[in-house]
N, C-alpha and C positions, 0 to 999 in steps of 0.2 A: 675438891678439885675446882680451879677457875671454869668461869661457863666459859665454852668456844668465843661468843660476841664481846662479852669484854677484853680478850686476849686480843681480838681483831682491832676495836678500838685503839687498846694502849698500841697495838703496831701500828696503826694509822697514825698517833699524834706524834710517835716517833719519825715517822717517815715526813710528816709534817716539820717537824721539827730540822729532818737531816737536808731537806729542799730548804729551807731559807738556810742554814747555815752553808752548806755548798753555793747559794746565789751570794752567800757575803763572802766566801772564799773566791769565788770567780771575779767579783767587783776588786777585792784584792789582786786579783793577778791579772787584771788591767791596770792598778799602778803601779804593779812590776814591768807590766809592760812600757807604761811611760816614760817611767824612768829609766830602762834599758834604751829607749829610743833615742833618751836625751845623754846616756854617756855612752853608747853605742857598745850596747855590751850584747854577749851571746843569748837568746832566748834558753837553748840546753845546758845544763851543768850536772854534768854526770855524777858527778864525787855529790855534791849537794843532793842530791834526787837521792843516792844510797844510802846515806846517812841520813836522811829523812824516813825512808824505807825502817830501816834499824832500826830506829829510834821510837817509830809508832808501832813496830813489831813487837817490839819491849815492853808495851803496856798494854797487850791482849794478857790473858789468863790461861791459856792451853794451848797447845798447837795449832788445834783444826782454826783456831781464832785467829793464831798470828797467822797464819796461812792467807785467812780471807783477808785480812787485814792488809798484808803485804798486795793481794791484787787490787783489793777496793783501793787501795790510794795508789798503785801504780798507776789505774784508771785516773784518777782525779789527776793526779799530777799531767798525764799525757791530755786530758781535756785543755788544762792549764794552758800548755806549752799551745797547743791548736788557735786558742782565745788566742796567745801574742802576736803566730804569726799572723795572723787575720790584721792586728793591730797595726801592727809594723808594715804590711802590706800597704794597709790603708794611709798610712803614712809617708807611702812614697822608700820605704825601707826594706823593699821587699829581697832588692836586688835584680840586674839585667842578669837576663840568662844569653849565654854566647851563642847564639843563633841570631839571623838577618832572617826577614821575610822577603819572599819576592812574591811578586805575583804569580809566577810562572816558572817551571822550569825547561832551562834553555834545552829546547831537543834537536832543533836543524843544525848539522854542518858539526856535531860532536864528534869526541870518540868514542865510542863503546866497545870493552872487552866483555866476555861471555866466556864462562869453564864451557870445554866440553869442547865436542868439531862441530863444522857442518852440518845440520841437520836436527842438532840438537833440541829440543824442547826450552834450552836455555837463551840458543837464539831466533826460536817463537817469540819466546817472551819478549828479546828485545824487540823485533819487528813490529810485534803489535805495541808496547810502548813508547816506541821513537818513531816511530813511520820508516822510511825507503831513504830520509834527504844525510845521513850518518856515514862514518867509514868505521869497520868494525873489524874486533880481530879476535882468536880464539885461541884459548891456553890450556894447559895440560889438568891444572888445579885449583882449589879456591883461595888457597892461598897466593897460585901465583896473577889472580887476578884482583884480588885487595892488594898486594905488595904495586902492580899498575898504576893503580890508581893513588897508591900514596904516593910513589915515584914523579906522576904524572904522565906518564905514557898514555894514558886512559883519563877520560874523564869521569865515566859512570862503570858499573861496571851491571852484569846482572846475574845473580845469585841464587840459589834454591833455600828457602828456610823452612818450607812445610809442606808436606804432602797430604791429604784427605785420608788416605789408609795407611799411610806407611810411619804415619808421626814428623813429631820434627828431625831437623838436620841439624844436631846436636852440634856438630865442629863449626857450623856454621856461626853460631850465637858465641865463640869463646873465640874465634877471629874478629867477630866486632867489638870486642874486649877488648883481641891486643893491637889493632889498629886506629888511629884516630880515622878512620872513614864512618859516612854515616848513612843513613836512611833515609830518603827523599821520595820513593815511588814505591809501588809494588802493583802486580801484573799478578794475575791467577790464569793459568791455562789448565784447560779441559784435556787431560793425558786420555785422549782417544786411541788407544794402539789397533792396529788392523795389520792383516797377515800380508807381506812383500814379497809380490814375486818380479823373475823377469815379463818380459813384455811375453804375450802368449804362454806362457807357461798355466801352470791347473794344478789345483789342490792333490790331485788322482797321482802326479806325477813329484810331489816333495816327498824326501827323503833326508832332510835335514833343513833345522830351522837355530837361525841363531836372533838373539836377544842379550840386554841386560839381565841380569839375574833376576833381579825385581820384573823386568817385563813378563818374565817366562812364569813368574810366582803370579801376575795379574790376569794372567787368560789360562791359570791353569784348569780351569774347567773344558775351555773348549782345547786343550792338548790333552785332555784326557779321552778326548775323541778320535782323537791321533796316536795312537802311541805306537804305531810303526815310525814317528819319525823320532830323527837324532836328536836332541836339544840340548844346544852348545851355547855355553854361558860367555857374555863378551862385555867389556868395561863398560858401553853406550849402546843405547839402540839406536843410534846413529850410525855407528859405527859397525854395524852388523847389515845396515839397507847398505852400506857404502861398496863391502865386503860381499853383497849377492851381487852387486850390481858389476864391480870389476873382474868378478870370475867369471860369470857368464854361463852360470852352471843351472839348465833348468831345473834340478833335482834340488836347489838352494833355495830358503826363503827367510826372510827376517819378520819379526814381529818392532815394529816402528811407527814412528806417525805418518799419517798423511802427507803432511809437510815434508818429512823424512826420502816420502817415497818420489815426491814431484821433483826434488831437487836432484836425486839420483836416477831419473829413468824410469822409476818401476812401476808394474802396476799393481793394483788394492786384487787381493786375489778371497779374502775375505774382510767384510767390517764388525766392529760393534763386538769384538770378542774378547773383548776385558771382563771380569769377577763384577767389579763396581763399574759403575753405570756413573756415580757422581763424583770417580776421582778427578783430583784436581791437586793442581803443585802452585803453591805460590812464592814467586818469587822477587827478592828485593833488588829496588836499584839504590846503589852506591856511591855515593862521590867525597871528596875528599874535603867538601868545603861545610862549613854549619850555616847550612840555608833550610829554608819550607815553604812550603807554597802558605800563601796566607790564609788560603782557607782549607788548611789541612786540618783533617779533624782525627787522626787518629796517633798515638807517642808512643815511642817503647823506651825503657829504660831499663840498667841494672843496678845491682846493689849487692855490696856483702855487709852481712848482717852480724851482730856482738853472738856470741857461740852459748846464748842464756834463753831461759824458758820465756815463752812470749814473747821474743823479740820480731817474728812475723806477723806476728797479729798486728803489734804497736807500727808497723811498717803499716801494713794495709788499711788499720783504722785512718789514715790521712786521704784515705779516698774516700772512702765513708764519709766521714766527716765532713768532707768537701763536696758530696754530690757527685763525684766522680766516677764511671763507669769503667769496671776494670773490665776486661775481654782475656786476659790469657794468662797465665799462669807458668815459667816453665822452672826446673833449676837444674844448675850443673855441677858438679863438683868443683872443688878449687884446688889448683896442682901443687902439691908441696902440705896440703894442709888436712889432713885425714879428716873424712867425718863431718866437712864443711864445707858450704854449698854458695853458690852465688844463683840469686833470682835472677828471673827476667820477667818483665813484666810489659804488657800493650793495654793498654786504656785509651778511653776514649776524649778528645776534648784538643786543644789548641796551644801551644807557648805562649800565646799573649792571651788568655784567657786567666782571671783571678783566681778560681779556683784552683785551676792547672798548678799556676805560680806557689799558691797556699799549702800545695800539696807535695807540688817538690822541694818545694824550701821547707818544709815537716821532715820528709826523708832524706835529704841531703845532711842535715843537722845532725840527723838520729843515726844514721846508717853508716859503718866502716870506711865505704865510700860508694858513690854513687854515680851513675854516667848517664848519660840520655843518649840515646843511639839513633833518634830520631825522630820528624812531625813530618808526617805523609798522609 
């Protein structure tokens, strides 16, 4: 039997061996890439890559070989393609991506739509992100405030994509799909819900309490304190402060915000009686144009991806790669196509940042197709 240290050796001078031959295959695919720059040809070439694939599969000896064989050069080759775009970048070949920077985005004297009514948590959000100087208007749905703003009725619009306990807002992410609107802000609000009575009315004296469904699910500990009263489920918790307020019924109380209760009359008859203590919704602002503020550092984008093994990984390795910091993660199905999914993804970093560039021009290539939804 070989002693253990010799066996370690010959792997050592193998692996010695596999690093300079990999560094002369990469010096090679810098003069593929030269050459590509200079007859302006595509960095990926799918049919080439498989038949490359085949062909080195074809000269392992067993399965478990071709297997590894088949990933180690899948790797090589996706380092490959990484080296060109870097190349072509630095060459000025990277390509403009369709967004403007501005400094600033314009908030005095807009218009802003908001789903929901009066009261809503969605136009908190807008208030705290525009200020008071706006004229703003409210709709039934999210869709019919993305349809606004492609229209132009609206200039911005403002949107729910995530909540702290509740997850994301799944329809939300597959309407920035089918509409060219895009991502320029987002606002997080503190979903503080507190119990709404009339003015003088007293906890001693409810006998029904309306909420959103979700509000009724977020303070069901302290209605479990309660459970002489009625609890009626209503589209908004806006819509339920709106509803004690026009009845006039002391025996009525809503579970709503603050904000909710100042703008309809009522008074805070309990506080601080939510589940979580650190919910929060954040939400996006919308517009129809492909702008960013310049020093936006945060992007989300999606992508559907070839329906084969590794095909998320080789997506993601372009952040890696690139130093890039991904932050989220989400996927949705794709309608019409069983079993297959579209990403969404948020990272960290800038549109006029090289890496950024290096990293979408990796998966723009690679991927089905590809959209940037925004830099905020």
């Amino acid at each position: 039997m070989a002693d253990l240290k010799d066996l370690r050796e010959k792997i050592d001078a193998i692996d010695k061996e596999i690093v300079r031959l990999f560094e002369e295959r990469m010096d090679i695919s810098r003069q593929v890439a030269e050459y590509k720059i200079g007859a302006g040809r595509k960095v990926f070439d799918k049919e080439r890559e498989k038949a490359k694939i085949e062909a080195v599969k074809a000269m392992a000896h067993n399965e478990f070989n071709r297997h590894g064989v088949e990933e180690l050069f899948a790797q090589i080759m996706a380092m490959s393609r990484k080296l060109q775009y870097q190349l072509l970048a630095k060459n000025g070949v990277a390509g403009r991506l369709p967004f403007i920077s501005v400094e600033e985005i314009e908030k005095a004297g807009v218009r802003v739509v908001f789903q929901g009514v009066e009261g809503a948590y969605s136009q908190l959000a807008m208030k705290q992100y525009f200020g008071d100087g706006i004229s703003s208007f409210h709709v039934e749905t999210w869709r019919d405030a993305m349809e606004a703003i492609a229209e132009g009725s609206a200039d911005f619009a403002v949107l729910p994509i995530e909540n702290s306990t509740a997850g994301s807002v799944n329809d939300m992410y597959d309407l920035l799909v089918e509409f060219e609107n895009y991502i320029v802000g987002e606002q997080i609000i503190k979903c503080e819900q507190t119990l709404l009575g009339l003015p003088g009315a007293d906890t001693a004296h409810i006998k029904t309490v309306y909420s959103h469904p979700q509000g009724l699910m977020q303070c069901r500990r302290y209605l479990e304190g309660h459970r002489e009263w009625k609890q009626v489920p209503l589209e908004n918790t806006a819509v339920a402060a709106k509803k004690v307020s026009e009845e006039k019924d002391m025996s009525q109380a809503a579970i709503a915000s603050t904000y909710a209760g100042e703008l309809f009359g009522l008074s805070v008859l309990a506080e601080g009686i939510y589940n979580e203590k650190a919910n929060s919704t954040r939400f996006i602002i919308v517009t129809n144009q492909r702008i960013f503020r310049e020093d936006a550092g945060k992007i989300s984008i999606c992508f559907e991806l070839p329906h084969t093994s590794g095909s998320l990984y080789n997506m993601l390795s372009h952040f890696i790669y690139n130093n890039v910091n991904m932050t989220n993660i989400e996927s949705r199905p794709i309608p019409g196509r069983a079993w297959e999914y579209r990403f969404f993804i948020d990272f960290e970093g800038n549109l006029n940042d090289g890496a950024v560039k290096n990293a979408l021009r990796g998966i723009r290539e690679e991927a089905i197709t590809m959209k940037i939804l925004g830099n905020y």
